[in-house]
C-alpha positions in Angstrom: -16.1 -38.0 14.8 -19.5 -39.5 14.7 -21.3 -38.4 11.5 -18.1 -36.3 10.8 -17.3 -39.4 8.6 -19.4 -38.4 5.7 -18.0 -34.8 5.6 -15.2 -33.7 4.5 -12.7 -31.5 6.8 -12.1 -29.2 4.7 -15.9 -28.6 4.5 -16.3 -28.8 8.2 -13.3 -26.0 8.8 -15.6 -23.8 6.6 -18.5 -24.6 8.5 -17.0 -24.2 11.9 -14.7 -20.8 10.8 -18.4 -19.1 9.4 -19.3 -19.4 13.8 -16.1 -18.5 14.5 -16.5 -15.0 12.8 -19.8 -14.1 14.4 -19.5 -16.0 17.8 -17.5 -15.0 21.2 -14.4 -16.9 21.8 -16.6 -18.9 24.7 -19.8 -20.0 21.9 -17.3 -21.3 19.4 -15.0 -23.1 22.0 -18.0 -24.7 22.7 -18.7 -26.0 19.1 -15.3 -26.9 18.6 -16.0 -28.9 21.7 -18.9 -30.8 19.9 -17.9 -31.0 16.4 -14.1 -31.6 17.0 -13.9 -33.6 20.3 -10.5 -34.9 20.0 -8.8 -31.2 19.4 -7.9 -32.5 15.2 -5.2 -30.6 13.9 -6.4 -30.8 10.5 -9.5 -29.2 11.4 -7.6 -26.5 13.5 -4.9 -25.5 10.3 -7.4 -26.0 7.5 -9.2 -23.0 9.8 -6.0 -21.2 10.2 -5.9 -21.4 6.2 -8.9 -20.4 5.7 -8.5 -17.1 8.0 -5.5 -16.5 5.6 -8.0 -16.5 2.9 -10.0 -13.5 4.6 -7.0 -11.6 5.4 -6.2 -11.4 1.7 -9.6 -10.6 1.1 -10.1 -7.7 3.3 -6.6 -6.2 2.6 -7.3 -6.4 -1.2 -10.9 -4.3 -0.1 -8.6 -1.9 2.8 -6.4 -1.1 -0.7 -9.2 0.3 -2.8 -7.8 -1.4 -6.0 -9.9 -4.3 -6.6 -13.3 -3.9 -7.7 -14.4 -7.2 -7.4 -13.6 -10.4 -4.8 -15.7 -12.9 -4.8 -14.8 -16.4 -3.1 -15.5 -19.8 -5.3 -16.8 -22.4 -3.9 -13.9 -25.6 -4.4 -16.4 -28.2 -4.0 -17.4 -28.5 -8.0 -21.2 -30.2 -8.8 -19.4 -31.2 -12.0 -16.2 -33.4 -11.3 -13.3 -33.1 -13.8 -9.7 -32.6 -13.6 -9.8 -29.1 -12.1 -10.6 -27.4 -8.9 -11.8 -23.9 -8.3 -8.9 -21.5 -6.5 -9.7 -19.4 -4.0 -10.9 -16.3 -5.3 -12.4 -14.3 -8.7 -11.1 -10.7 -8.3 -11.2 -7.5 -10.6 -8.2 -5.4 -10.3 -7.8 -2.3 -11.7 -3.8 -2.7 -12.4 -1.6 0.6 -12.4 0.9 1.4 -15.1 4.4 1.3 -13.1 5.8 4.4 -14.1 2.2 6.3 -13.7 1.2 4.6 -10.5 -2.5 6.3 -9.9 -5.5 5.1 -10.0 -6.4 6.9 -12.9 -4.3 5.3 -15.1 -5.3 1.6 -14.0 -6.8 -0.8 -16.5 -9.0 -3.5 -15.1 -7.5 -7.1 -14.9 -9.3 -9.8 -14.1 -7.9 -12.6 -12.4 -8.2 -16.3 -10.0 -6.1 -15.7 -7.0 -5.0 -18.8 -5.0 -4.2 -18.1 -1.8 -1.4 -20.0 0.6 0.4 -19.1 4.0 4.1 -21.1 5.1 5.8 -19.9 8.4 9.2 -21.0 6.0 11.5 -18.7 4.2 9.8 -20.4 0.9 6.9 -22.0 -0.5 6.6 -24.6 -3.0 3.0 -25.4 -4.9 2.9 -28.0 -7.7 1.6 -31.1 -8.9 -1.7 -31.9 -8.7 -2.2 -28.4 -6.8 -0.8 -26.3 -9.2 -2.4 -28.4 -12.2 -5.8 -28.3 -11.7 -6.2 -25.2 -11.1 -4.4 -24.0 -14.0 -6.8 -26.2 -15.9 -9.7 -24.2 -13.6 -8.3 -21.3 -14.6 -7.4 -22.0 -18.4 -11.1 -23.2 -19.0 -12.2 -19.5 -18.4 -9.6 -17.6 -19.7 -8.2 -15.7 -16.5 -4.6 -15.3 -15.8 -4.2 -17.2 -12.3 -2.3 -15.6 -8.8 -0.5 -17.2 -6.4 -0.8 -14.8 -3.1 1.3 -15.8 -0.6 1.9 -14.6 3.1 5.2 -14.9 4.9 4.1 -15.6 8.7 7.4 -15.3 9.7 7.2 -11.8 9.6 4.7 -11.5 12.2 2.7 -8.2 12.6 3.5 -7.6 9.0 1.4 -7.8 5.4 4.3 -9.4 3.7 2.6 -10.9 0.9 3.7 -11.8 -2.4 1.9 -11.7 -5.4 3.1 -13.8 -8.8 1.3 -14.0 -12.0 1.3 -17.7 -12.6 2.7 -16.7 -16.4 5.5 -19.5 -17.4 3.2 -22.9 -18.2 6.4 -25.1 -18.6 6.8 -24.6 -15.3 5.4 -27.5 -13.3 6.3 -26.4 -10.1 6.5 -22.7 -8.4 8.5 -22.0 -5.5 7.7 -18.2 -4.1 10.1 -16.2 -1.3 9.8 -13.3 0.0 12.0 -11.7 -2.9 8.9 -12.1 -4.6 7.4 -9.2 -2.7 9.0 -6.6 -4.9 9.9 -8.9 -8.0 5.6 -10.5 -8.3 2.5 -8.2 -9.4 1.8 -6.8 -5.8 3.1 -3.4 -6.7 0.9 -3.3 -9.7 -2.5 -4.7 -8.5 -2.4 -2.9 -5.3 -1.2 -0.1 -6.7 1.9 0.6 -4.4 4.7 2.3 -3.3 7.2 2.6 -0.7 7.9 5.1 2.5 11.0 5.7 3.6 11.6 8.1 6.7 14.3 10.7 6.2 17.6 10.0 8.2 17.9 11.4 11.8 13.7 11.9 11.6 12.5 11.5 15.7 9.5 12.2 16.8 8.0 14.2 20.5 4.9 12.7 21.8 3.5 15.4 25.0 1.7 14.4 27.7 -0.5 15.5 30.1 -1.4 13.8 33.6 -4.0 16.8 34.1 -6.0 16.4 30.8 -9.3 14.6 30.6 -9.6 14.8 26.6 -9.8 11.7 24.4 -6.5 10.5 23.0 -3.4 8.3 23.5 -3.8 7.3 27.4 -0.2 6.7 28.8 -0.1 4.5 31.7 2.3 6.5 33.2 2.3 10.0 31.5 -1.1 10.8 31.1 -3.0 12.3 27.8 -1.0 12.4 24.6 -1.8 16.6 23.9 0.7 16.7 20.7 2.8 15.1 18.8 5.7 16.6 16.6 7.8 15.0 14.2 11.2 16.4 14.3 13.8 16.6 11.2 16.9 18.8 10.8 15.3 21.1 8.2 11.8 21.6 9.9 9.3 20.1 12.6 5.0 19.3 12.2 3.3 19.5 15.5 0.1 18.1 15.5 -2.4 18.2 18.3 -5.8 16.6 19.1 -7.2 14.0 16.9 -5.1 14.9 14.3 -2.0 13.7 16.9 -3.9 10.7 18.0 -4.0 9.1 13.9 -0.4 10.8 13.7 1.0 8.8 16.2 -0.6 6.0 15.0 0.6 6.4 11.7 4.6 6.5 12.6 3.8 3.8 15.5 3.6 1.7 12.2 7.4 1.9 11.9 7.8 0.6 15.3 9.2 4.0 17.6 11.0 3.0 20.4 11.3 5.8 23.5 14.9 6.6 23.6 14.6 9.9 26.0 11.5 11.6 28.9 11.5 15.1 29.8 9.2 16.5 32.6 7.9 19.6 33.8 5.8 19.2 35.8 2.4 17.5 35.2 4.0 17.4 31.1 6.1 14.9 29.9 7.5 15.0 26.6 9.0 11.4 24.9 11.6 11.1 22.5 10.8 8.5 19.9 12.9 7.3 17.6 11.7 4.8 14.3 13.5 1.4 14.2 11.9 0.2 10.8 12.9 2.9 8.3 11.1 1.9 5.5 7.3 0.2 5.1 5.5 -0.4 1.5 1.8 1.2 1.6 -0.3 -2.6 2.1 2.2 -2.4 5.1 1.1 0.5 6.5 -2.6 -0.2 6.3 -2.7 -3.5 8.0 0.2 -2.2 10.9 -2.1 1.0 11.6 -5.4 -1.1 12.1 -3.4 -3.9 14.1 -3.7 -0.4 16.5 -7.1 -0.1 17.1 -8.8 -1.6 19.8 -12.9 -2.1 20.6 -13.7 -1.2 24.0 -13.1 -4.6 25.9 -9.5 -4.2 24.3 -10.6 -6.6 21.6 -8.4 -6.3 18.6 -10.9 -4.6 15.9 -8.8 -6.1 12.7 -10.3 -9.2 12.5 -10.5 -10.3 8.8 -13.1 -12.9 9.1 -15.5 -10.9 11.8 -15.0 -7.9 9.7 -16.2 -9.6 6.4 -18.9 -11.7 7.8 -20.3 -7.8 8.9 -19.7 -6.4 5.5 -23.5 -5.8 4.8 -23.8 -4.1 8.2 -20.6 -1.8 8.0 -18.5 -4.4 9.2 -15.3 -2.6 8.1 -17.0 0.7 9.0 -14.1 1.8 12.0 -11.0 0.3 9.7 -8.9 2.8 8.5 -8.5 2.6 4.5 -5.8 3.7 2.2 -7.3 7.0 0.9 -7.0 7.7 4.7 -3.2 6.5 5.1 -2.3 8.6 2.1 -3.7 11.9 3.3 -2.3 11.3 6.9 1.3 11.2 5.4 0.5 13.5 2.3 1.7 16.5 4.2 5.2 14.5 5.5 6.0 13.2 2.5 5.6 17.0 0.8 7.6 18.4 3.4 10.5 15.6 2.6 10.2 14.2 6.2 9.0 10.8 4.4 10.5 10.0 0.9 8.2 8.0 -1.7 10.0 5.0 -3.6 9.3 2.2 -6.5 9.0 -1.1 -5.3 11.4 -3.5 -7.1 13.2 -3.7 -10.4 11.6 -1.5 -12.7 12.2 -3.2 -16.3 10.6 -6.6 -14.3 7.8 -4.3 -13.4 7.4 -3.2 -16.6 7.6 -6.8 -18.3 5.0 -7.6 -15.4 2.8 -5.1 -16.6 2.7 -6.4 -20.5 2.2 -9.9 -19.5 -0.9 -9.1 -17.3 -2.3 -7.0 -20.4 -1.5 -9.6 -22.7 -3.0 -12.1 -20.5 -6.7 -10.4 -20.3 
């Protein structure tokens, strides 16, 4: 790799992921073309890892809990028997049985953060040592933040509070979703659609405004949610984010009427419950730029941060007032995430651990 040999490729992923986020697809194929001639699959994870890295990143700023991420640079000037993790954040940390940002105290904390398409993930030695002793020098409690690929267009990430030092491995699952700090640091709950809830989307093949555009049907012109006690219509933009918001818990048409030039779709949820970090990564997974470009890209977004790069991303204070009205009505329950006492103990360690 010509004078590749004098770099490392951990340093060269960084380099080559910084073009990746403000290039086209064409301009960094290109580059990777020049830097990386024979197609190294070192080069191409590391990158892969290091896009994990921004997805944390920009969910953690999407949440609205964390006052603070900043990334560390793990190439030290001093050598010694510790290395950097990935990130310094400030948390503001909800009490479990209060969870609202008002009664949050500010933690803050070294996050390390990994991705494993497996069922599990293992981190210790060497890896889990020196960044103990990174961590330990300052006084910080460190994270392990892990996503679960497996679980594809899902923010299933586990959070755990690197507490128990005799400890000299960790291995993290996705039980670790509910039983970690996630729920505290992001401040979360769960949604849980009432039993027999469907939902109506209307179309119209007539109608020129601006919403859902059915390839078949036309306009979306409403959109109801239907339960045995009640029903919510909504209508213009206000049934565009709607149906956008329930598309999170993956509808499925199970019924078409038509009259006409209207067509009306029965849709029915097949994931009944989602926690709230959920819910905001599924929703922006919607959105689309004009070319049909995803717009949820975590490393374009954050390279654009000082020019509004997350400007059309849809945050949590905007999630929660979308189903505020739902969840009053009792078409969508609210629910704790995880054992309660372990959330609890949770709690106290990260306050001890300031």
């Amino acid at each position: 790799m010509s004078d590749q040999d004098s770099v490392s490729k951990i340093e060269l992923s960084k380099a080559l992921k910084a073009v990746q986020a403000v290039a086209s697809r064409s301009q960094f194929d290109q580059v990777l073309a020049i830097l990386v001639p024979d197609e190294d699959q070192a080069v191409q994870q590391a990158i892969l890892g290091l896009s994990e890295e921004d997805e944390f990143a920009l969910l953690c700023r999407l949440m609205e809990t964390a006052t603070h991420i900043s990334p560390l640079e793990q190439r030290p000037i001093i050598r010694n028997n510790s290395i950097a993790p990935d990130f310094l954040v400030q948390f503001q940390v909800a009490h479990p049985t209060v969870p609202a940002i008002g009664n949050s105290e500010p933690v803050r904390c070294f996050v390390e953060v990994k991705s494993t398409k497996k069922e599990r993930f293992k981190i210790g030695g060497s890896n889990l040592r020196q960044r103990r002793a990174f961590a330990d020098a300052f006084g910080f409690p460190l994270f392990i933040a892990v996503r679960f690929l497996s679980a594809g267009q899902h923010a299933l990430w586990a959070i755990v509070h690197d507490v128990d030092r005799a400890k000299t491995s960790l291995t993290i699952t996705p039980q670790d979703v509910l039983d970690g700090v996630r729920s505290l640091v992001w401040n979360e709950l769960g949604y849980y659609v009432r039993p027999g809830l469907f939902f109506e989307a209307e179309f119209d093949s007539t109608s020129q405004d601006d919403n859902v555009l059915h390839p078949v049907y036309g306009t979306q012109t409403k959109f109801r949610a239907v339960a045995d006690h009640a029903s919510i219509e909504s209508t213009g933009a206000s049934a565009f984010f709607t149906s956008m918001l329930f598309e999170c818990f993956d509808l499925r048409e199970v019924q078409i009427q038509r009259m006409g030039a209207i067509t009306i779709q029965r849709l029915e949820p097949r994931i009944n419950n989602l926690l709230l970090a959920d819910i905001v990564f599924r929703i922006n997974q919607l959105l689309r730029e004009d070319d049909g470009r995803l717009l949820y890209d975590a490393s374009r977004a954050l390279a654009r941060i000082d020019t509004q790069g997350d400007k059309y991303l849809l945050k949590r204070w905007f999630v929660e007032k979308l189903i505020e009205k739902y969840v009053r009505e009792s078409f969508v329950f609210l629910g704790k995430m995880g054992d309660s006492d372990r959330q609890m103990q949770n709690y106290v360690s990260l306050l001890n651990t300031r």
